[in-house]
ROTI-110232 format. One line per 3 residues: number of its first residue (from 0); their letters; for each residue z, x, y of N, C-alpha, C. Coordinates in steps of 0.1 Angstrom, whole numbers, plus 2048, in hexadecimal, padded with zeros to 3 digits. Each point is the difference from the previous one (the first is absolute). Layout:
N
NUM) A) Z,X,Y,Z,X,Y,Z,X,Y | ...
This chain:
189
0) XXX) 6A7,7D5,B16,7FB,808,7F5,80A,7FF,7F4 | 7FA,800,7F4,809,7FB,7F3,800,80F,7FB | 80C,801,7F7,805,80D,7F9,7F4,809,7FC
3) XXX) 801,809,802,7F4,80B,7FB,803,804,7F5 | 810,808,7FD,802,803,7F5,80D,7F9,7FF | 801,7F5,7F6,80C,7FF,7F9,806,800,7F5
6) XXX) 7F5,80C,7FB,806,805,7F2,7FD,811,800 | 809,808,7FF,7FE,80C,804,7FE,808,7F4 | 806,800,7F4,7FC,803,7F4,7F8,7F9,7F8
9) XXX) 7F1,804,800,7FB,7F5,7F7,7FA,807,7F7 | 802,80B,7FB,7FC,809,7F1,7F0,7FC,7FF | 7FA,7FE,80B,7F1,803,7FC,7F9,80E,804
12) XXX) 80A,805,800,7F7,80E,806,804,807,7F6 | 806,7FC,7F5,80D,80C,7F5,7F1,806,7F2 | 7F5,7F8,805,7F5,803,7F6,7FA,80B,807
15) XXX) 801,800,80C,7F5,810,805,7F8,7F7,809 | 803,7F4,805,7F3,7FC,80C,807,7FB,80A | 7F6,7FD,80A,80D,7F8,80E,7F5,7F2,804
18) XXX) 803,7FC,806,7F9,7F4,806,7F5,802,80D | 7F7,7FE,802,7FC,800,810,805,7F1,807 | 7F6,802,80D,805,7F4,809,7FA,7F3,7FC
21) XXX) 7F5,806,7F5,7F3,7F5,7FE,809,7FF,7EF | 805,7FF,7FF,806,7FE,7F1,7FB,808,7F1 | 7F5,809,807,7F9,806,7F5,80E,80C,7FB
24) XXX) 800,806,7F7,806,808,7F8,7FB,810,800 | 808,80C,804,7F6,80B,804,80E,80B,7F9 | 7FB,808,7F7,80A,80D,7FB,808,805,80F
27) XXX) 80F,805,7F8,808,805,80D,7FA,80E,806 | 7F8,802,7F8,7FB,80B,808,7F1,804,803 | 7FD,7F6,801,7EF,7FC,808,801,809,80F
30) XXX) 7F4,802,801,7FF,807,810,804,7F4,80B | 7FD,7F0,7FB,806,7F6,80B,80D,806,801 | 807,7FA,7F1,80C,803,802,809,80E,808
33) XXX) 7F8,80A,7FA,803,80A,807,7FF,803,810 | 7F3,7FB,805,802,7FC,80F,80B,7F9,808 | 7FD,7F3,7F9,80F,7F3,802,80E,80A,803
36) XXX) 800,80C,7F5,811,7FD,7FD,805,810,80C | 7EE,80B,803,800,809,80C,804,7FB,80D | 7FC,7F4,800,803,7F7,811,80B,7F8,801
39) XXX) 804,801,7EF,812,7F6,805,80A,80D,803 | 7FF,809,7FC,806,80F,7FF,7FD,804,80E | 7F5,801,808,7FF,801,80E,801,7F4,806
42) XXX) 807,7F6,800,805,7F5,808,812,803,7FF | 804,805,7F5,80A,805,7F9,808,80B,809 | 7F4,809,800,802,80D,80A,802,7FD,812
45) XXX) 7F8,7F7,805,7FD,7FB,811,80B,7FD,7FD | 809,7F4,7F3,80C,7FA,807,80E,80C,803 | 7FF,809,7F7,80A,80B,803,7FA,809,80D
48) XXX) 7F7,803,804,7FB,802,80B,805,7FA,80D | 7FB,7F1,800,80A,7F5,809,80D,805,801 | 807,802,7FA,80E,800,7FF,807,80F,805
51) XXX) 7F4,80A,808,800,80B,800,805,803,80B | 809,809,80A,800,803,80E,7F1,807,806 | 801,7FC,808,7F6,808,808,7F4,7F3,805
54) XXX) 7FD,7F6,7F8,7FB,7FB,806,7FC,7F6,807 | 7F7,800,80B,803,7F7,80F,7FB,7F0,7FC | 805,7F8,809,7FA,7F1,7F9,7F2,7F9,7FF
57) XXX) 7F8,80A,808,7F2,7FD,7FC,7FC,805,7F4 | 805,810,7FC,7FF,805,7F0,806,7F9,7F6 | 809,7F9,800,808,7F5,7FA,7F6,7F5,7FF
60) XXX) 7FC,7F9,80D,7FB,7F8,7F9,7EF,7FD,7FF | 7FC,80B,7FE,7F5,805,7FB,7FF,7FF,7F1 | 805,808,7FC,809,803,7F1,803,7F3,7FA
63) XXX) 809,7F8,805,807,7F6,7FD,7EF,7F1,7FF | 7F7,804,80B,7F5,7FA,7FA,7F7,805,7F6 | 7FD,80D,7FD,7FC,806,7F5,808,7F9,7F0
66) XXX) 80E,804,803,804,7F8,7F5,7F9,7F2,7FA | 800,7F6,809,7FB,7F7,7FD,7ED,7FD,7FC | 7FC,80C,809,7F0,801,7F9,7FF,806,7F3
69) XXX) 80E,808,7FF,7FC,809,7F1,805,7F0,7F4 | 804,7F6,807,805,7F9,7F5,7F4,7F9,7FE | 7FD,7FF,80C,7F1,7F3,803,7F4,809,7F3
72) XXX) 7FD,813,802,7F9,803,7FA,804,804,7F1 | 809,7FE,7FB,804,802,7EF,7FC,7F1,7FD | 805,7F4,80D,7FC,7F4,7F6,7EB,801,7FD
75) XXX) 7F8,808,80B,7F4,803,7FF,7FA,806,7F1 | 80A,80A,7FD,7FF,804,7F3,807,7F8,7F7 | 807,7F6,802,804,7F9,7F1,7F6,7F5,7FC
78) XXX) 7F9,7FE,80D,7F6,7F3,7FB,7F6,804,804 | 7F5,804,7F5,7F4,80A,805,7F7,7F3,803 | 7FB,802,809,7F3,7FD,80A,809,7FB,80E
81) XXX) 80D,804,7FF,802,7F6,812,800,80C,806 | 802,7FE,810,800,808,80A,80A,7FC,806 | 80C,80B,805,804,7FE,808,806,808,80E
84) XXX) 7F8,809,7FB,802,80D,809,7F1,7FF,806 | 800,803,80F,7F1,7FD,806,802,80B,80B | 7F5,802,809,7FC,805,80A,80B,800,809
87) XXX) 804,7FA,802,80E,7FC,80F,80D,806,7F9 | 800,802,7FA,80D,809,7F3,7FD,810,803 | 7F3,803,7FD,7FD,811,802,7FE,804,811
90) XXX) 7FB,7F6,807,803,807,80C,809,7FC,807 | 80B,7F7,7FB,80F,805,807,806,80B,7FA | 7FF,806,7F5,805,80B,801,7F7,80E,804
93) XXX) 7F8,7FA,802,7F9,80C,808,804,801,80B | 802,7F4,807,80A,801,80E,806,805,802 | 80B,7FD,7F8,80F,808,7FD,800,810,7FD
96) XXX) 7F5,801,7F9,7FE,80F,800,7FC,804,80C | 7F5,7FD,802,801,807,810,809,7FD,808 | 809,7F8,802,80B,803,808,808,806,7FF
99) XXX) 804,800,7F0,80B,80E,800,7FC,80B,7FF | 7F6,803,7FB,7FA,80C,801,7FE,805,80F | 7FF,7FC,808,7FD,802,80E,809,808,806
102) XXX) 80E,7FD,7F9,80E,80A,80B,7FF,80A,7F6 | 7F7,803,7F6,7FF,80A,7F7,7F7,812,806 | 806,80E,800,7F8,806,807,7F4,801,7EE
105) XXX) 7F8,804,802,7F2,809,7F8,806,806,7F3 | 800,7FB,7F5,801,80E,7F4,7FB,809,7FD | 803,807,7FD,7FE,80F,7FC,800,806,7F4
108) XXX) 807,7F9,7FC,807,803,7F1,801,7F3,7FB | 803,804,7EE,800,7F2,7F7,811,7FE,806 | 805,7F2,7FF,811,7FE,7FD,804,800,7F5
111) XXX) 80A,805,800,807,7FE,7F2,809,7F6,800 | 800,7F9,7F5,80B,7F3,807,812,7FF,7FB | 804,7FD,80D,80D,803,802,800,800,812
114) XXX) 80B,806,802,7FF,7FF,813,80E,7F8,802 | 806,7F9,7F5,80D,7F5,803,7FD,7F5,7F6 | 808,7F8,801,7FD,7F6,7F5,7F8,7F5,801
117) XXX) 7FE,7FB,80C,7F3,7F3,804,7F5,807,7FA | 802,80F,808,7F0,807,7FE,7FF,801,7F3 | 806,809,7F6,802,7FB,7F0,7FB,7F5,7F6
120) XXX) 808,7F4,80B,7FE,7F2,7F7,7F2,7FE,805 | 7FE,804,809,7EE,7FA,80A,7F8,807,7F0 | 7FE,80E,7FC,7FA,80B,7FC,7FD,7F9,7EB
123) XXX) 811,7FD,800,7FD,7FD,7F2,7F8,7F1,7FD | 803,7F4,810,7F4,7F6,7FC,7F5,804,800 | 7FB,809,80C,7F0,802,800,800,806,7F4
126) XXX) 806,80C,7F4,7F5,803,7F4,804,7F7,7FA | 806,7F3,7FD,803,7F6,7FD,7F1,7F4,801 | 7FF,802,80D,7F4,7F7,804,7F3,807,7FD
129) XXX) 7FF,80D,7FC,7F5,807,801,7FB,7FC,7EC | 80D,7FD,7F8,800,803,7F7,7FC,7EC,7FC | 803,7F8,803,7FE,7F5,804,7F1,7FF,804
132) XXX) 7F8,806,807,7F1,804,805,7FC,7FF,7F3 | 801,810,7FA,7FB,806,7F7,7FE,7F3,7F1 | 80F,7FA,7FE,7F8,7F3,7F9,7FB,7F4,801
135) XXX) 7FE,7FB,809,7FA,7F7,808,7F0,808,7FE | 7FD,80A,805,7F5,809,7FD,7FC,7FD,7F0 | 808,805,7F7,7FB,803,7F2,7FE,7F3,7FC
138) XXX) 808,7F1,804,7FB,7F5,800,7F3,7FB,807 | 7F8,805,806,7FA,7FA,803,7F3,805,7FE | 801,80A,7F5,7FA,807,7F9,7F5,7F6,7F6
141) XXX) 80C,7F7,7FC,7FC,7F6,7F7,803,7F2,801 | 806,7FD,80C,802,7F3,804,7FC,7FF,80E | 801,7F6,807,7FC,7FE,80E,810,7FF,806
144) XXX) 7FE,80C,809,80B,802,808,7F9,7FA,810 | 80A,7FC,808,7FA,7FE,812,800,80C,803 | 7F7,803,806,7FC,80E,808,808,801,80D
147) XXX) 806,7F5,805,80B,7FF,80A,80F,802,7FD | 7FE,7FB,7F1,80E,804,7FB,7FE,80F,7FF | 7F9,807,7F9,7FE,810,802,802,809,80A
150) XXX) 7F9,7FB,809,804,806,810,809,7FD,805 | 80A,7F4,7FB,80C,800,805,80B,80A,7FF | 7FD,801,7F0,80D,808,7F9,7FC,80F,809
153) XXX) 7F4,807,801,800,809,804,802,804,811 | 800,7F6,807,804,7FB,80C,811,803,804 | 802,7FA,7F0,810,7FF,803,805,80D,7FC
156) XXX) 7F9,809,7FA,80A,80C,7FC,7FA,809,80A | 7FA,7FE,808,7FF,809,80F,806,7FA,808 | 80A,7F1,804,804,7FA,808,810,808,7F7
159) XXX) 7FE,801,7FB,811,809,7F7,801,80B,7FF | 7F4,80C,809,802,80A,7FC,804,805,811 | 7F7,7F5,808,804,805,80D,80C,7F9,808
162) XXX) 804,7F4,7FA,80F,7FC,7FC,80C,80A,7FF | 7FC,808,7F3,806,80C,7FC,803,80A,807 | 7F2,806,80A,800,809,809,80A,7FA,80D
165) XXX) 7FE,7F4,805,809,7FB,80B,80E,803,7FB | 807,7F8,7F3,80F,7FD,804,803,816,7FB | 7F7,807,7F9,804,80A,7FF,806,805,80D
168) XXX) 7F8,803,80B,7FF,803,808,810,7FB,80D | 7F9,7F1,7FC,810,7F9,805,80C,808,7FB | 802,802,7F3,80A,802,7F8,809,811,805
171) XXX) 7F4,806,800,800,812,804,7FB,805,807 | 7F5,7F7,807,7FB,805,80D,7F3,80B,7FB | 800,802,7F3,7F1,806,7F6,7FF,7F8,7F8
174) XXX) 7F5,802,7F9,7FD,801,7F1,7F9,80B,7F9 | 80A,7FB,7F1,7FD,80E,7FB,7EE,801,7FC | 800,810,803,7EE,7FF,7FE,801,80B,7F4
177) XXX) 7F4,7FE,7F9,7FD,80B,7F8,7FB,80F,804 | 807,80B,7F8,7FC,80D,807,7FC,80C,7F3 | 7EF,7F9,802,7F8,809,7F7,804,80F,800
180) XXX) 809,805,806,7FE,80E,807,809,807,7F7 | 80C,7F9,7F9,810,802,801,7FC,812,7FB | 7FB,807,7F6,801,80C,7F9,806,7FF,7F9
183) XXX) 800,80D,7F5,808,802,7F6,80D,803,7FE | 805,804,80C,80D,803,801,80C,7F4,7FD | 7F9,7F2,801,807,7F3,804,802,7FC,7EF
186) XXX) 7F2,802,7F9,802,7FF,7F4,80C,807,7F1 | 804,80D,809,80A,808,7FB,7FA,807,7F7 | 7F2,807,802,7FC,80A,7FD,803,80B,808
């Protein structure tokens, strides 16, 4: 494979636009763009997550192939009409969800996130990845988005939320839950 980038400053972007993968020209802040730049920030996020204690090497390398789909699906969004995110992408993490989910007991309550720092870093990719959805969504509003790429992202921020719930749990043996109840007294009335 020959150099991809070997010019790293090239002052074409200093006018207000960026490049796609098809060579067309698109404002830095198009809803593409805006999607593209939600899914490098949540690939951004898994890698400080990776790097997290708490988790086991199948959650590792779960994650560590997510990474590589989230790269596979931004290149999806830089070159509108390819596919690269499909059917075999959303139900392995459906897998994974049910498997970790499984050592999980029943909720009761929303979480709040925190619990330790895996659980943390898990919490801030999923609204990370939720927020990544959301424009992917607003793009596809007006462009053709894959409907696999869609269900992915949302796939993945439930595969990060019960991620989140495991290493909490690992970490302190709970997680923190929310408690509609607290009263006035907590408030310092």
């Amino acid at each position: 494979m020959g150099n991809r980038l070997s010019k790293i400053v090239t002052r074409t972007g200093d006018g207000g636009s960026t490049g796609l993968g098809d060579g067309t020209r698109v404002p830095k802040e198009s809803a593409r763009i805006e999607a593209c730049g939600s899914v490098d920030e949540l690939n951004c996020a898994l890698g400080v997550l990776l790097n997290s204690a708490g988790l086991q090497a199948a959650e590792g390398r779960c994650l560590s192939e997510v990474q590589q789909e989230l790269f596979d699906l931004g290149g999806e969004l830089a070159i509108p009409g390819r596919q690269a995110i499909g059917p075999a992408q959303v139900e392995r993490l459906e897998e994974a969800i049910e498997s970790a989910n499984a050592e999980l007991p029943p909720l009761k309550e929303f979480v709040i996130p925190g619990g330790g720092g895996g659980a943390a870093e898990c919490h801030v990719a999923r609204s990370i990845c939720r927020r990544a959805e959301r424009r992917c969504w607003s793009l596809s509003r007006s462009e053709a988005v894959g409907p696999d790429l869609l269900r992915y992202l949302n796939r993945l921020s439930d595969l990060l939320f019960v991620y989140g719930r495991v290493l909490a749990r690992r970490a302190g043996g709970a997680e923190v839950l929310w408690q509609h109840a607290r009263g006035d007294s907590e408030s310092g009335e």
